[in-house]
N, C-alpha and C positions, 0 to 999 in steps of 0.2 A: 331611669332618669332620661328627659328627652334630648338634653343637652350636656354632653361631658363635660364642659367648661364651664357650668353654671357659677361653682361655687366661685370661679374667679372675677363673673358678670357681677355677683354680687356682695363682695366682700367689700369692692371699693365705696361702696355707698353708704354704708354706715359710719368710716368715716368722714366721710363732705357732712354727715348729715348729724352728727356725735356733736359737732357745736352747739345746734338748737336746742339740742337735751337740757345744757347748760340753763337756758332760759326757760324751760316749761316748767309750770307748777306739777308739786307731784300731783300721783294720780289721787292718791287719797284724796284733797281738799275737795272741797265745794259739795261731799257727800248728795243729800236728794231735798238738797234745797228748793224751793221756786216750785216742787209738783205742787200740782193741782189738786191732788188731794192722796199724800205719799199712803201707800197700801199695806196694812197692817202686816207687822213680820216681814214684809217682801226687802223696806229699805235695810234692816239687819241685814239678812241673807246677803243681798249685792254687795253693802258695804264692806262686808267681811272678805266674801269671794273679791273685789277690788284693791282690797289691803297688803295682794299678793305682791311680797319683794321686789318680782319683775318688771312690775309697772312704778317704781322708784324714780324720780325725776323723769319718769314720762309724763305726755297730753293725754286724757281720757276723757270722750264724750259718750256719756250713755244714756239712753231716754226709753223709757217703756210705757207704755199707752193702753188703752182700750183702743182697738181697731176699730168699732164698732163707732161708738162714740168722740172718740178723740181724746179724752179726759189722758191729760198725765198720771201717772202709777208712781212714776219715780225717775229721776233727773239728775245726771252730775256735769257741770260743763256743757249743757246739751245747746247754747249758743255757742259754742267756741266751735269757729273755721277747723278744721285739722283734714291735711289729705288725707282723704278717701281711698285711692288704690282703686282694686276694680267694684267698689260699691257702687264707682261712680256709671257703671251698669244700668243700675236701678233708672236712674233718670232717662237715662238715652233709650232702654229699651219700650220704656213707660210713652216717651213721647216720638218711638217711631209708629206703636200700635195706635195710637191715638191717630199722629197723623196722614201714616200711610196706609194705615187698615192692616188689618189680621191678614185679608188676604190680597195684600200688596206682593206681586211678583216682578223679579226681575226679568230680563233676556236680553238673548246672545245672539245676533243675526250676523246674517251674510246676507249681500249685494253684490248684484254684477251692475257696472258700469261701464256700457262702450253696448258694441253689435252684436250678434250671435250670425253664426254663420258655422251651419252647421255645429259640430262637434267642440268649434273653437268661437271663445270670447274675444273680440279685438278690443279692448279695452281693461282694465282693472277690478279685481276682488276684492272686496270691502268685508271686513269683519269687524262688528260691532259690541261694542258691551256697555252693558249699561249700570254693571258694580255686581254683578252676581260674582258671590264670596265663593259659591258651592260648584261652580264647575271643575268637571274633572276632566284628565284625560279621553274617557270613553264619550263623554259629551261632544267634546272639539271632534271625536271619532264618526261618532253620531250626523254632527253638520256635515263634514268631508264627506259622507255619504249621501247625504240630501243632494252638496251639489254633483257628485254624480248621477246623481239618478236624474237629473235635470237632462244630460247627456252630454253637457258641457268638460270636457277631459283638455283644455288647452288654455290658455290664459297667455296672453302675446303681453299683457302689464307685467302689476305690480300687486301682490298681495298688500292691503292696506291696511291698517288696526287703527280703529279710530276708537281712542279714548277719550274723547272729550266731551263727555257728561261732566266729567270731573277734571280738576284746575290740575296745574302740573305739582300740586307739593305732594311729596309722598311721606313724610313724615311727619308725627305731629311737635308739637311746641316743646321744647325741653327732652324729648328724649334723648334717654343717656346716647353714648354716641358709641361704647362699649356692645351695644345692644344692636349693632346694624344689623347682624348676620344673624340673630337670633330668629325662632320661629314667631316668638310673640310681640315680635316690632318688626312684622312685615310691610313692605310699603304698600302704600295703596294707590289702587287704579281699577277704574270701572273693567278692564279687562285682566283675568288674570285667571292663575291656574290653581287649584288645591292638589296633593298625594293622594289624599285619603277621604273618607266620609267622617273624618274630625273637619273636615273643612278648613283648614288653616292655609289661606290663599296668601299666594308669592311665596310658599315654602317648596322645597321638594325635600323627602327624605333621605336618606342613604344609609345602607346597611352592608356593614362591615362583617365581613364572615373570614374565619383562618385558612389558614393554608394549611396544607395536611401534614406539613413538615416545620419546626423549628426553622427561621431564616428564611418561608417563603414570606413574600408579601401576602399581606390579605385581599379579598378578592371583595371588590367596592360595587355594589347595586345600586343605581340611581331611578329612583320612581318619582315623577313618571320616567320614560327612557326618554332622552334628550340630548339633541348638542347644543344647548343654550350656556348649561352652565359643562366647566372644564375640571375633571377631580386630579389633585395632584396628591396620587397614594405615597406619601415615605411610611408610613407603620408596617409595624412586622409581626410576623407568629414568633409566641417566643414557645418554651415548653411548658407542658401541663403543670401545675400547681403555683407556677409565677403570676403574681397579680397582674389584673385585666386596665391597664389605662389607657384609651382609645381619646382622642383629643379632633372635634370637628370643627371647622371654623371657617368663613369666610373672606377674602383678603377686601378690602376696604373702595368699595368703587371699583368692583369687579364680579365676573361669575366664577372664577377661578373658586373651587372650596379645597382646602388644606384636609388632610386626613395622617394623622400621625399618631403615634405612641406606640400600645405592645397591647396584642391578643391572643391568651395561652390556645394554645392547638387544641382542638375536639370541644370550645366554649363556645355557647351560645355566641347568635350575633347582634352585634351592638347597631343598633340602629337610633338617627339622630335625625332633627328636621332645620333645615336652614334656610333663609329666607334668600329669594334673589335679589340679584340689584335689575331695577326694572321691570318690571311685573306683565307689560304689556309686551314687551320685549319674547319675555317667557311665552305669553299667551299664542302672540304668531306663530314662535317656532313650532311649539305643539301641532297647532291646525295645520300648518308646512309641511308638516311630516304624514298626518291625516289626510290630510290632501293626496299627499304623493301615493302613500299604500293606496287609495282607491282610485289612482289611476287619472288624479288631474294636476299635471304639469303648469306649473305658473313661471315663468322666462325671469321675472322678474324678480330683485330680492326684495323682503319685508320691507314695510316704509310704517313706522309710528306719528300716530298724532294728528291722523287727517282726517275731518270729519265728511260721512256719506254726501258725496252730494245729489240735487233732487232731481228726481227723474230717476233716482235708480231701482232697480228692480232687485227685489226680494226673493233670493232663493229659499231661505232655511230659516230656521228660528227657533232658539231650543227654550223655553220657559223655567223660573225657576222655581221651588217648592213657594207655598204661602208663607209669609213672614211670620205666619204665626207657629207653622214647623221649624223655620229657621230659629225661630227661640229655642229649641232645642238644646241645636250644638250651641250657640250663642251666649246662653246664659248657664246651662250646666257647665258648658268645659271653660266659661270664661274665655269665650275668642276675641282677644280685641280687635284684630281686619274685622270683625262682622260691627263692632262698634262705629268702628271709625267710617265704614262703609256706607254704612243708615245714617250717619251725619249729616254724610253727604248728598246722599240722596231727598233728607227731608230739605238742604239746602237747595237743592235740583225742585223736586218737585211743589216747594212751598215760598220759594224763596226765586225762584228762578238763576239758582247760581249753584253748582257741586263745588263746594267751599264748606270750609271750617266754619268759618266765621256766620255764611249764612245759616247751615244747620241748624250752629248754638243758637243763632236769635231764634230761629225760629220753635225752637226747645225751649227757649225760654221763654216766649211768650206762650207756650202753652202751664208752663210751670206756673205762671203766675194764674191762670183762670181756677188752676188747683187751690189755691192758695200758698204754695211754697214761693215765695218771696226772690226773683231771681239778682234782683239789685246787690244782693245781700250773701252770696254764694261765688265762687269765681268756678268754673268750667273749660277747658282750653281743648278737650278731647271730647271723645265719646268714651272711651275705655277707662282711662283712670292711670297710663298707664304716665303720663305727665306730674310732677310734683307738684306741677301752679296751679292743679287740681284744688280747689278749697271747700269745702260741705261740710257744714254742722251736724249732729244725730236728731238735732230737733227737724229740722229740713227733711232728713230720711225720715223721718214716722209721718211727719206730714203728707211726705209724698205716699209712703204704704196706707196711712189711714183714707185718702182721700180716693185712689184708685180702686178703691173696693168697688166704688158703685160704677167703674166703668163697665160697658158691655162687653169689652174684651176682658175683663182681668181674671177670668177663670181659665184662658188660656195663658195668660201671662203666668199666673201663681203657679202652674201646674209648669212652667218652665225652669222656674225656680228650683237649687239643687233642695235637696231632703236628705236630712240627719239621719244617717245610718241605714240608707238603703244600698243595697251593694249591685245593681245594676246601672254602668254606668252612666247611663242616658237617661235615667231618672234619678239613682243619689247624685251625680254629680261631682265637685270638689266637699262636699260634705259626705261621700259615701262612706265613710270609713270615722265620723267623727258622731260625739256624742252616746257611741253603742252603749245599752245595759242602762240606757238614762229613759223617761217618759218621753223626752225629744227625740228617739228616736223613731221614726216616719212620721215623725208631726211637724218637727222645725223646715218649714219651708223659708230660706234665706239667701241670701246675695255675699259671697266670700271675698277680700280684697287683700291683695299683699303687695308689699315689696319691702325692700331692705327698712327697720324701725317704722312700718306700717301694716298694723293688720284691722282687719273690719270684718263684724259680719252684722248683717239686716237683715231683716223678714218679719216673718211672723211663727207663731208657737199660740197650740192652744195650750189653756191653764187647765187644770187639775177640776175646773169647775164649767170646762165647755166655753168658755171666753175665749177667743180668740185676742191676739195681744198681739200689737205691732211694734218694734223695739229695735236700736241699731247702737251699736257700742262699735266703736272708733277708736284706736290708740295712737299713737307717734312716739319717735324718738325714744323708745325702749330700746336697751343695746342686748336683753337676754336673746336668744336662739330662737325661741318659740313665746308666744302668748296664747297662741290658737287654745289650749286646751283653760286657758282663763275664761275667754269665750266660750268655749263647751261646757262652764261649771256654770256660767249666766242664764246659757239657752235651758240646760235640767233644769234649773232653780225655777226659771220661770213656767214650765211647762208641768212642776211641782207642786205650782203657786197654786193656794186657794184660801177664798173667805167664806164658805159655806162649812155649814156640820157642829153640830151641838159640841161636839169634842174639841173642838178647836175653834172657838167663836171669832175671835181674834185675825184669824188667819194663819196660816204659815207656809212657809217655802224651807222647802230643806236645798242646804249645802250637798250638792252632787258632784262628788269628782268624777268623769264619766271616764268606761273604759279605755284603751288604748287597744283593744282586742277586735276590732272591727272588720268586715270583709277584707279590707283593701290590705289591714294592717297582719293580719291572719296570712294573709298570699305571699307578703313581700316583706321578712322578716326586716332588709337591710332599707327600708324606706325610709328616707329624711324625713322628719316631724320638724322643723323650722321653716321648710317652705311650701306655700298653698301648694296641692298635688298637680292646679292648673299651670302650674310652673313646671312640671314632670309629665315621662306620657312613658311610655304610653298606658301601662294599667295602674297606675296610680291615683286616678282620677277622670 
């Protein structure tokens, strides 16, 4: 698990959210009223798979379609608003490929401002970012090197970071506040750093490894290596066979990260990712330090938040992958910085403003040329990772029937996690779900959670070569798990057929799908209550 202290981020929320249950119908009612023409044996099948205990005074939207055609198959609730979680995915990433292009790239520059004279710059370093999610360390290593090779080794300023593509909020609307130091409520800023090639920008990792003795401290790795942020190690080695509780956490409007608990001697090490406070912050000190190994001294300390001015001259420039590789990480491991990120940028580049607010409109006026109705949906992120998040299941299939005929959507689909593939840049947070079912390498889908919300969307082909576009949405369930309610949906429908003398009728069989899958096979002790994108590192 990527974060020790998850279960405490999210145990609070089923309470605040335990009242709503009170008022939602259950899930049973409204069964596949309103289809368009409900598909022989298919409404049985759902209904029953739906009847399940756990969805008891929950909300359920579920809608299933011909992709092809649009025609509804079968319908429960499929107007009903209900947050989405990160289904809300689907939309934002639908309408960055649309508006920024597949092969929309970001980049990371550097500027000298002032004289050259000789060896040495009489004036200020300008480093720029324009929201690339994927830079890393060796990148900012990469520019430091450019501008030596310039032959500039002096700087009599001020190293500069200008982030202002984007507006100063770095957080979106309602997020828990429990969630600051988490990895997947990182803030956001056009300039910023990722650990790893999960790309989870304004985090940095830390891994906790024993001491070789009972009573030593543990010995704390910070990647990338930094003095930006401050660790303050109290945990200990305790001895072998005592339980492992490592506790990482960051103090609240600070870089300061807490590291405590007990880590038996000769155990694995525990590694966690935590998000900074300040992200651009981050991003200088990094190139500060890259700077300095290759030999170019800057007098001055970091200054954020000013932008290049003109006339300046361009040293370096690192590009980043096309948007349509960035769907990768993006939509497999469910990044929400890379959501929240293309928000902004479609507000940047469409809108003329890196704003929330711009983004949405501008997503939403594309939602409506689809046909998905945006008056009628509430949106406040890119990610989903907000409550005031609002989307119906009908909305979802509209939006998956409608993108078919885009020119990008075969990269899109193909970014999509996959039922039961165990690699995990292609199954994704579905690596490990649906095994020993027909869904598995077929359900191409969008996963969503948090505490009484889970969702998943896509598509699945039928038993009969149909592809079928379908997005089931729950709330206010207080069971542990629903996911595998969901994995009984996705077999059924990928079950489903109306061909064959022997079955004129049609039929879909009830599939409980395995619990034996890659993911689950490797990591005996894996939580099954929370999306694995909530987990890391091989969980999903």
């Amino acid at each position: 698990m990527r974060m020790p202290t998850i279960e405490r981020r999210f145990r609070h929320r089923a309470l605040l959210w335990a009242v709503a249950a009170s008022l939602a119908l259950t899930a049973a009612s409204g069964a596949s009223a309103g289809a368009d023409s409900p598909a022989p044996g298919l409404s049985d099948t759902l209904d029953h798979i739906l009847s399940d205990a756990r969805l008891d005074g929950a909300q359920v939207g579920v809608v299933v379609s011909d992709a092809q055609t649009g025609q509804t198959l079968y319908q429960r609730n499929g107007d009903r608003r209900l947050v989405p979680a990160s289904s809300t995915k689907l939309l934002t990433s639908a309408a960055a490929m649309a508006l920024l292009g597949p092969d929309y790239r970001f980049s990371t520059d550097v500027f000298a401002d002032g004289s050259r004279h000789g060896s040495v710059l009489q004036g200020d370093l300008y480093l720029r970012g324009t929201g690339d999610p994927t830079m890393l360390a060796k990148d900012y290593d990469r520019l430091a090197a450019a501008v030596a090779d310039t032959g500039i080794h002096q700087v009599t300023g001020r190293l500069i970071a200008d982030d202002t593509r984007f507006d100063s909020s770095r957080l979106g609307a309602s997020w828990a506040a429990d969630d600051e130091s988490a990895y997947y409520s990182s803030q956001i800023s056009p300039l910023t750093v990722a650990p790893d090639t999960d790309y989870d920008a304004g985090t940095v990792s830390l891994t906790v490894t024993p001491g070789s003795a009972p009573g030593d401290a543990p010995a704390v790795k910070v990647t990338p290596p930094n003095d930006y942020v401050r660790v303050n190690n109290s945990a200990a080695t305790v001895a072998a066979g005592e339980s492992r509780a490592i506790t990482v956490d960051r103090l609240h409007g600070s870089n300061t990260i807490v590291v405590s608990g007990k880590i038996p001697v000769e155990s694995t090490p525990a590694t966690s990712w935590i998000s900074v406070w300040e992200p651009t912050g981050y991003a200088a000190a990094v190139f500060a330090d890259a700077l300095a190994a290759h030999g170019v001294k800057v007098t001055g300390g970091p200054v954020l938040g000013k932008a290049v001015p003109q006339g300046a001259t361009m040293l370096a420039s690192h590009p980043s992958m096309p948007l349509k590789d960035l769907l990768t990480p993006f939509l497999k491991l469910s990044n929400n910085n890379h959501a929240e990120v293309l928000v902004k940028t479609i507000g940047y580049e469409v809108k003329g403003s890196g704003t929330w607010s711009a983004g949405l409109s501008a997503s939403a006026d594309y939602l409506r040329t689809l046909g998905v109705d945006p008056t009628v949906l509430r949106q406040v992120d890119g990610s989903g990772l907000s409550r005031m998040d609002m989307v119906s299941t009908k909305q979802f299939t509209e939006l998956l029937a409608a993108v078919r005929q885009q020119p990008w959507f075969q990269d899109w689909y193909d970014a999509l996690p996959i039922a039961c593939v165990s690699d995990r840049m292609t199954g994704g947070t579905l690596r490990s779900r649906m095994c020993g079912t027909t869904a598995a390498g077929n359900l191409h889908g969008k996963t969503g959670s948090l505490t009484g919300v889970s969702g998943l969307s896509g598509y699945v082909t039928d038993a009969d070569g149909r592809e079928l576009a379908f997005s089931f949405v729950s709330n206010n369930y207080v069971a542990s798990s629903v996911k595998s309610i969901e994995d009984a949906v996705g077999a059924a429908l990928a079950a489903y057929s109306v061909k064959g003398a022997e079955q004129p009728h049609g039929t879909a069989r009830t599939v409980r799908p395995t619990t034996d899958g890659p993911a689950a096979r490797d990591e005996p002790s894996r939580r099954t209550d929370l999306e694995c994108s909530w987990m890391k590192p091989a969980s999903c």
